[in-house]
C-alpha positions, 0 to 999 in steps of 0.5 A: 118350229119354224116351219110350224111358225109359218104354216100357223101363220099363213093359215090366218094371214094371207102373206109374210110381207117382210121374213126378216120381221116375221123371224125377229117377232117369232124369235128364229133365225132369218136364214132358218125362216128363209130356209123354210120359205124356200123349202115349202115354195119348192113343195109349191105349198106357198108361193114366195117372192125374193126381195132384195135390199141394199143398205148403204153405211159410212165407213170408218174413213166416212164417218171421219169426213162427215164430222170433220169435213173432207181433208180438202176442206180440213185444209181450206178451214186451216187457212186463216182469212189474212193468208199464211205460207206454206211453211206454217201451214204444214 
């Protein structure tokens, strides 16, 4: 199926700019369009070029930061302008 899928479309279109849209449209897994691609550039039936992207999230401690601020900065916000002691602080 997913070989068919990408021949069908190669035939009408010139390139599969993005695989991991073209296998999300279609409904097939992206390793397995991946796996086809590969394949068939193998057979030099299609000519393929990998692209790799990176994505960057926040993690659980991140995220932590980016609503409550840093726990530097936790500890600054905690200070009242007249001052206070160490003592209350803890």
């Amino acid at each position: 199926m997913a070989e068919e899928a990408v021949l069908g479309y190669l035939e009408k279109n010139e390139e599969i700019s993005d695989s991991g849209i073209f296998a999300e449209e279609k409904g097939i897994s992206h390793d397995e369009i991946v796996n086809i691609i590969k394949s068939l550039n193998g057979f030099r039936l299609v000519d393929a070029q990998d692209i790799k992207r990176e994505r960057w999230v926040l993690t659980h401690e991140g995220d932590m930061y980016a609503e409550h601020g840093s726990p530097e900065v936790q500890l600054f916000l905690a200070v009242p302008p007249e001052g206070t002691t160490r003592e209350e602080l803890q």
